[in-house]
C-alpha angles and dihedrals in degrees: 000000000000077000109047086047090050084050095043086053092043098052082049106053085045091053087052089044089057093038088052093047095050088048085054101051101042088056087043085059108040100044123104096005091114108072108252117246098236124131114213121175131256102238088205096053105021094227127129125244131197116206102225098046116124103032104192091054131078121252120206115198122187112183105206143175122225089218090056120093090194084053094056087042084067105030081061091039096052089036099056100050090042088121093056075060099045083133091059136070115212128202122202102196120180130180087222120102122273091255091055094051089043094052090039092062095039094044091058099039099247120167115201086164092090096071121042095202092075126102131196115208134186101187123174108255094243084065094050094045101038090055107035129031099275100276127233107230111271101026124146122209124184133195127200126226094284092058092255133142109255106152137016118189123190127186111335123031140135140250084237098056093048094048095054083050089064104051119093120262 
């Protein structure tokens, strides 16, 4: 009898375990895929922005860190192709503070004057981290025309990939 209970308790606490599991995974899945309604401002043009502005259009978002030569590689890359994205508006959003992302783009010579669909953002990390996953740096999300998750880049990725993320399907 003392047997068939310690297995019956046994087969229990292993199917919670499962059920808890599963739980786990489909909210792991579905969370943050939606882009966050939040405005941050633009620290070159002083000018607020609201994410989700402009539903019908698609929203790049590379997250970046000015102490990061990979970073800058995509914050060139991205600026200067901004024109094969006119359609897009593209977010470069860093936890440093706004001197240190200023310094870092005029430091390395980088125009963002030649496209008026880029935004330069300095956002307190709680923000960043409270409403994405907390990003690697660099790290590229974009978001099609309903505001959804299609494509996350870390690291390495080409103009290419992230133009063909951007048309539409």
């Amino acid at each position: 009898m003392k047997l068939k209970s310690i297995i019956l308790i046994g087969i229990i606490i292993i199917l919670a375990s499962i059920v808890i599991l599963l739980v786990v995974i489909v909210n792991k899945k579905s969370e943050k895929k939606e882009l966050p309604v939040i405005t941050l401002t633009d620290i070159f043009q002083n000018k607020s922005h609201t994410l989700t502005d402009n539903y019908g259009q698609f929203t790049i978002i590379l997250f970046f860190d000015p102490e990061c030569d990979l970073c800058k590689d995509k914050v060139i890359l991205l600026s200067e192709n901004c024109n094969l994205l006119k359609n897009t508006r593209l977010f470069m959003i860093s936890v440093a503070p706004k001197e240190a992302i200023i310094s870092f783009f005029t430091d390395n010579n980088i125009n963002i004057n030649i496209c008026n669909n880029i935004f330069i953002i300095s956002a307190f990390e709680e923000i960043i981290s409270n409403k994405f996953e907390y990003p690697i740096f660099p790290s590229i999300y974009i978001y099609n025309e309903k505001n959804v998750l299609i494509k996350k880049f870390n690291y390495s990725v080409k103009i290419d990939e992230i133009i063909n993320s951007t048309r539409n399907k």
